[in-house]
N, C-alpha and C positions, 0 to 999 in steps of 0.2 A: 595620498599616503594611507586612507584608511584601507582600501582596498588591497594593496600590499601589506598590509599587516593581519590581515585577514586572511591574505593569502598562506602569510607563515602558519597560520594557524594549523591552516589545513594543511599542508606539506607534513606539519610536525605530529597533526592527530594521524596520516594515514600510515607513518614509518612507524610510529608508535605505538599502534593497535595489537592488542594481545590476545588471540580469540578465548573467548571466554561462551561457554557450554548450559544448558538448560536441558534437565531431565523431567518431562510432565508425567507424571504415572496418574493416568486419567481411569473412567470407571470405565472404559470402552476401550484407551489404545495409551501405551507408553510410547513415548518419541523425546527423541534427543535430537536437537536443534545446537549446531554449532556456528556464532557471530562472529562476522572477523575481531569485532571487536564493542566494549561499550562506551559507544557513539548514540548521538541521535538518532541516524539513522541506519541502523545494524544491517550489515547483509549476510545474511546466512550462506555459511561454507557447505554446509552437511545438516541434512535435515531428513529424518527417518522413524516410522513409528510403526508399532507391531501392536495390531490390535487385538488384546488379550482376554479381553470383556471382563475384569477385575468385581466392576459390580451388578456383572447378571444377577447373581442369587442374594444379596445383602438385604435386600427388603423381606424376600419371605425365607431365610433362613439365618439372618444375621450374618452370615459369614462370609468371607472370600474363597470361591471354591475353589479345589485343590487344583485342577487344570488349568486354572486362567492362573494361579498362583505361581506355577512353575513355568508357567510361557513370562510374567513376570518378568521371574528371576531369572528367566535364560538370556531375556532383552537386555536387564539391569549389565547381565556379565559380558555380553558382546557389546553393550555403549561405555563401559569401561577401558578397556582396550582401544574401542574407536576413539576415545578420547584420548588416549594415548599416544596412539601415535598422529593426531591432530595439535601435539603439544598442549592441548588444553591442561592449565595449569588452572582457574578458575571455574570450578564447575560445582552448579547449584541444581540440587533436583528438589522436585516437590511433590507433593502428593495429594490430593482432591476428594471426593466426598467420598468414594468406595473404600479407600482405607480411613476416611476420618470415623466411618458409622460402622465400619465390622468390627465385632466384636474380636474379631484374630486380628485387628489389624497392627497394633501392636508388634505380636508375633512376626506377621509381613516384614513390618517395618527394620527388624533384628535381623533376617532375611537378608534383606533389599540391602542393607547397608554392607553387611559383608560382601554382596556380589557386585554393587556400585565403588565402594571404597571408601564412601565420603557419608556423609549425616544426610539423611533424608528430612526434610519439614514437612509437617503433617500440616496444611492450612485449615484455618477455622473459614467457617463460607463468609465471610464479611472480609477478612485478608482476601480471600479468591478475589470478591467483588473490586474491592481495592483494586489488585492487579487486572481486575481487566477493565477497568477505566483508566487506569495508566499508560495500558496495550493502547488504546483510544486515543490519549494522549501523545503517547510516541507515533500515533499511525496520521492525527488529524492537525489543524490546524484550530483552535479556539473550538471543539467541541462541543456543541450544549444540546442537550436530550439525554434519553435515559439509554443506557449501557444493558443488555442482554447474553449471558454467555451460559450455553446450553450443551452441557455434556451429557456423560452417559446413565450417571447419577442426582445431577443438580441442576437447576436453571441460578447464577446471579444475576440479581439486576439491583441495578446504582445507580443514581440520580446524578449526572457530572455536568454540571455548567463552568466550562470554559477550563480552569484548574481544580475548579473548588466540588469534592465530593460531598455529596449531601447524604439523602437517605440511602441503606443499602439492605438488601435481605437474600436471603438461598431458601428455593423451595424446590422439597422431591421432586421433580419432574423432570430428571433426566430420561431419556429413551429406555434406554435399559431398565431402569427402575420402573417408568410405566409398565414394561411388557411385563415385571416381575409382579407388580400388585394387580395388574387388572388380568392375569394370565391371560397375555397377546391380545383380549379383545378390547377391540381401539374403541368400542361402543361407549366400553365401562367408563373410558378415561377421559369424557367430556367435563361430568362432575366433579371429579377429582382434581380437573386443571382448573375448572372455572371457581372453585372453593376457595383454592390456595392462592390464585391471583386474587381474589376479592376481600383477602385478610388483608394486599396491602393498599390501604386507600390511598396511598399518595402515588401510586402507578399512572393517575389519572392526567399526575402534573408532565406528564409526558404528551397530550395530547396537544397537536397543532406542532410540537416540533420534530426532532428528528431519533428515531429508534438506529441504535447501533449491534446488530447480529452479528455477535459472536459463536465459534463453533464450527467444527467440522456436518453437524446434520446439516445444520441452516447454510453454509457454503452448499453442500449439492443440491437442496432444494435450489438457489439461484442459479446454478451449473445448469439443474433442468431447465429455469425459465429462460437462459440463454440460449440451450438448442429449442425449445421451443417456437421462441420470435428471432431464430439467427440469428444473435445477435453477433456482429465481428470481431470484438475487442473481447478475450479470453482472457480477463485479469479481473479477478476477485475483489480485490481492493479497491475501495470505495464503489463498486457498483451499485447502483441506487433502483430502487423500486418505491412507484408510490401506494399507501397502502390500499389502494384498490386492488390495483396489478397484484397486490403481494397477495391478497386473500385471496383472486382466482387463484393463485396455485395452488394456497392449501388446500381451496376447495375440490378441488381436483380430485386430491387425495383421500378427502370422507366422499368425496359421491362416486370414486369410482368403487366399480367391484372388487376389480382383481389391482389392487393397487400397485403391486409391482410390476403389472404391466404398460403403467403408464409411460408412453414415449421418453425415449431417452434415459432410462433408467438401469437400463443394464450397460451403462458407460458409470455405475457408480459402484464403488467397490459393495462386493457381496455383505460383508461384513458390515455394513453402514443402510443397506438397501433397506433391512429390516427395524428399525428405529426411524426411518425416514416418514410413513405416517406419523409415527407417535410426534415426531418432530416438529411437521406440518401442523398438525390439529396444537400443539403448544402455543406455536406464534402465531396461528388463526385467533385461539381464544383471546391472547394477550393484546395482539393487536385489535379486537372488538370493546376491550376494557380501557385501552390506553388511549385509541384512535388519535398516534401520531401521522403526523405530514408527510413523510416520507420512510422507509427503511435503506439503512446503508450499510452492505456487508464489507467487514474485517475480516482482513486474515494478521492484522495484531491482536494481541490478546494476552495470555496471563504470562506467558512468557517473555514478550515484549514489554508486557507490564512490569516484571521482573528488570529488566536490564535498566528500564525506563528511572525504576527505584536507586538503581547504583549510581547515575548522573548526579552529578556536580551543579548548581543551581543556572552556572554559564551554558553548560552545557544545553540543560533541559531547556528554556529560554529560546535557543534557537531557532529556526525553520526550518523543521525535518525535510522539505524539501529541497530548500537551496543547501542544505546541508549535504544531503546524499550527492545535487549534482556540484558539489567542488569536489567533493571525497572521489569521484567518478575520474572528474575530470583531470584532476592530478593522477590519478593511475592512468586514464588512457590518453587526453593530447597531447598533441607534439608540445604543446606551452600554455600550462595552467595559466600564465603572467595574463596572457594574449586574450583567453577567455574572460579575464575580468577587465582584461583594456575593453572589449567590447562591451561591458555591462555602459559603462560610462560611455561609450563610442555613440550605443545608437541612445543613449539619455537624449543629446541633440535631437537626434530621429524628432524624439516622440513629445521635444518642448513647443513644436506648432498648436495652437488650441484646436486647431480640426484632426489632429492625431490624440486628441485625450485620450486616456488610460487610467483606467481604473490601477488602485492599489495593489488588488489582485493581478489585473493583466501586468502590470507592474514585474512583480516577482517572477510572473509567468515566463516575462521576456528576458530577464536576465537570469532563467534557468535555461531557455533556449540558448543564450550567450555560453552557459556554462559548458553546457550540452555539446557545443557546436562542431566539436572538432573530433567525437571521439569514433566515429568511423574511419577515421583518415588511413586505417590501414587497409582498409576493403580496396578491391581493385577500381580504380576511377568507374567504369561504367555500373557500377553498382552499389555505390555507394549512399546514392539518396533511399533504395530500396532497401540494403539494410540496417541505413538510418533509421527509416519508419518501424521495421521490426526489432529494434534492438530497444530503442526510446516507449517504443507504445507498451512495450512489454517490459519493461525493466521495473524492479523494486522499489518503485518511488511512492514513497509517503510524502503528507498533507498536499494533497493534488487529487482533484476530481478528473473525472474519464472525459469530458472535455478539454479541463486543462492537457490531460495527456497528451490528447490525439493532439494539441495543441504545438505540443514540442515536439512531437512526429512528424508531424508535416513545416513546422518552423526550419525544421535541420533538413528534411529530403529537399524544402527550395534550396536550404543554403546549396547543394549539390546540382537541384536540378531548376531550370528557370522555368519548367511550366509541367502539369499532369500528364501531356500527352506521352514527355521524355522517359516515364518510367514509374517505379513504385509500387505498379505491378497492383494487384486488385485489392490488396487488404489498403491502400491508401483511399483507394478512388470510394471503399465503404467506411472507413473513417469517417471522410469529408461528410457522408449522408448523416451522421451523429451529431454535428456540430453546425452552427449556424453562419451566415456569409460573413456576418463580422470576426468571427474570429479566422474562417478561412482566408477573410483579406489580411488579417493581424500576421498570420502567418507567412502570405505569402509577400507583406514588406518585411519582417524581421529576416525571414530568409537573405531576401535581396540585399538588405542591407548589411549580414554577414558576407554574404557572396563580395561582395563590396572591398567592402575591409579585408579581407584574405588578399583580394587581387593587390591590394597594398605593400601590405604587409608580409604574404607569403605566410602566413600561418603564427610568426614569431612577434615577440614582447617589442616593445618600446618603439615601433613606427606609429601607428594609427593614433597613439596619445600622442604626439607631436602633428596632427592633422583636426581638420574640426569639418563637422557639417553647423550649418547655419540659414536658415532663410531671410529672404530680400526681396519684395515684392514680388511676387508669383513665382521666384527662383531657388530652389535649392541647390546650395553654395557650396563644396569640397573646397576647402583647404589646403593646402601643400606646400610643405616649405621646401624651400628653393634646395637644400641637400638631398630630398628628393626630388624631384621633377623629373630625373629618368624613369620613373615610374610611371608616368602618365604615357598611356597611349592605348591602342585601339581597344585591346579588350576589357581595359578601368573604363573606358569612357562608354563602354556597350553594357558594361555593368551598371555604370552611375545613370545614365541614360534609365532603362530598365526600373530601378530603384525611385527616381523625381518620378518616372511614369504612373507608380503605384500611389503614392501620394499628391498624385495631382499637381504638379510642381515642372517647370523648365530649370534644365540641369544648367549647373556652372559651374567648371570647376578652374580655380583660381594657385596662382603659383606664387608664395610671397619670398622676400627677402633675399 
């Protein structure tokens, strides 16, 4: 029963969601990011940013210059209308360090509001930092390390273990403002970043766990390290680097000469190419003072941090990733019910003690469960294929790039019963990411959907009237006797297949 009540839940959050809109007028780029709705786990309908460079000149002339001013307000008056007819009735913009420190910004702001329609919020950097350990929040699962988000005018960094925000501060060193105080030579800006990180001593408390990079520069610098070591998973979110890995890259960027010609870099927008030293040499220093464990980039951040603030105490609570895959699952399978009969289906699976599972793998396997159906409209020979690409790429928060590829290749068994039948090359380089245990995890959870579908036929309320079970060396299928016309050759090549992976003789039993 809880599970169907759970289920209502979701039915009633997905018919109910109201998109609700976020305007960031950053020192580098304004962009408006429109959510279907606020949810745990938000998906962005519309998402677009004009980069206007607001706080080029702010450090040596105090001001917001007239051109980047009027690219502004020409964005502010076309994301009004876009919001318009996106029905956005909920829209919150805000505004970051290049209009918090201009002296006009004020002015801006009197501006910006008439060509948006609504109130602009000017944030103090300790609000910024707030939201983007929130972003953190909404993106991670129990978080704890320090929070970095590095725009064009600021660096925040927040000390966040688990919910609980601790220390926070903003220090000049956004890209744009480097190039403005040290006029562009990246030489000057060694001192100036190592000054301003050494005011906070509690930066330190970062070290041995985990740094979380926020930001459009620090996203392309790991964009580089991925064509660098091809890497074949293209998804930003939570990509991790240890901080060895991460300092060859900076270093990259103060030893080469001609820095923008380092590989791979003319795949990143122009306007961002030039802030990308200043970028590098930031989180070189930072990570030399802080010497965390690992880095993991975000693409949540102060606007996710933003929505994250609007939830409901139930809400936030959740598990942004089994969240997203019910939200998922209710708009694309043929039967939401069916997806959660399988959470509890292969629960049996996985009560042998030579099948332990982790708490994690736990969640893992019944987002696969949730997962499981939502290609079903792909033509039958291709559907484990663009199961893997739809899953390995898709918008899921709290799940690391193993767990992904994890549900990637969980759902292409459920379709296919071996790598040779298909998936095509981006699976066969998945698998090299990830280790045989979880490629075996994957390929019984597969089987064991594969399984249940032959049952059931995709739809609610069979496979909860069925049980698996073991009995000395057997694993036991279930079947009551108002099914038994279901049993035959291709359940029993299935179930067969399935005992195989778990070490187990099949038996499947027909009661009552």
């Amino acid at each position: 029963m809880t599970r169907w009540k759970e289920l209502s839940g979701a039915n009633e959050r997905t018919a109910e969601m109201e998109p609700i809109g976020v305007v960031d007028i950053g020192s580098n780029s304004v962009r408006l990011v429109v959510y279907e709705g606020a949810v745990r786990a938000p998906t962005p309908v519309f998402n677009e940013k004009i980069l206007c460079g607001l706080g080029r000149s702010v450090a040596s002339t105090g001001s917001l210059g007239v051109e980047a001013v009027d690219r502004a307000l020409a964005a502010l008056s076309r994301f009004r209308i876009i919001a318009k007819i996106l029905s956005v009735k909920n829209l919150k913009v805000i505004a970051t360090a290049a209009v918090r420190d201009a002296q006009n910004g004020r002015d801006f702001i009197e501006q910006g509001e008439r060509a948006i329609g609504t109130r602009i919020e000017v944030l103090s950097g300790d609000v910024e930092a707030r939201l983007a350990a929130q972003g953190i929040m909404m993106g991670f699962v129990d978080p704890d390390g320090v929070v970095g988000d590095l725009g064009g005018g600021s660096l925040e960094l927040i000390d966040l273990a688990q919910e609980r925000l601790k220390e926070a501060a903003t220090l000049p060193l956004g890209g744009l403002r480097l190039i403005d105080t040290t006029g562009n030579k990246i030489e000057r800006a060694t001192d100036v970043i190592d000054a301003a990180i050494a005011s906070l001593p509690w930066v330190r408390n970062g070290a041995g766990r985990t740094f979380y990079a926020v930001g459009g520069t620090w996203r392309s610098l790991a964009k580089l390290q991925m064509d660098r070591v091809d890497y074949p998973l293209r998804v930003m979110q939570g990509y991790k680097l240890t901080t060895r890995e991460a300092l060859d890259l900076c270093e990259q960027f103060r030893k080469a000469k001609k820095p923008l010609d380092i590989p791979g870099i003319a795949g990143v927008a122009k306007a961002r190419r030039e802030v990308l030293p200043f970028g590098a040499l930031v989180l070189e220093r930072l990570l030399r003072q802080m010497e965390p464990r690992q880095i993991v980039f975000s693409v949540f951040g102060i606007r996710e941090g933003l929505i994250y603030g609007l939830l409901p105490p139930i809400e936030k609570a959740r598990d942004p990733l089994i969240s997203f895959c019910e939200d998922y699952a209710a708009l694309r399978s043929r039967s939401v019910a069916h997806a959660f009969e399988l959470c509890d289906w292969t629960d049996q699976l996985f009560a042998d003690p030579a099948q332990e599972e982790t708490a994690d793998e736990r969640r893992l396997r019944h987002a696969a469960c949730l997962l499981s159906d939502v290609g079903w409209r792909a033509h039958p020979d291709y559907r484990g294929e663009q199961s893997v690409n739809t899953i390995a790429h898709a918008g899921l928060g709290g799940v690391d790039h193993p767990g992904r590829i994890f549900l990637a290749l969980s759902v292409f068994h459920r379709h296919e019963t071996s790598e040779e039948e298909g998936g095509g090359q981006l699976s066969d380089r998945l698998r090299s990411l990830v280790s045989k245990r979880v490629q075996r995890r994957a390929r019984i959870v597969g089987a064991a959907i594969r399984t249940a579908h032959m049952l059931s036929i995709g739809m609610a309320g069979v496979i909860d009237q069925t049980s698996l079970s073991y009995e000395n060396g057997t694993l036991v299928l279930t079947i009551p006797a108002a099914y038994a016309a279901l049993d035959g050759e291709r359940l029993r090549r299935r179930f067969e297949t399935l005992a195989a992976l778990v070490g187990k003789r099949p038996e499947i039993r027909i009661t009552g």
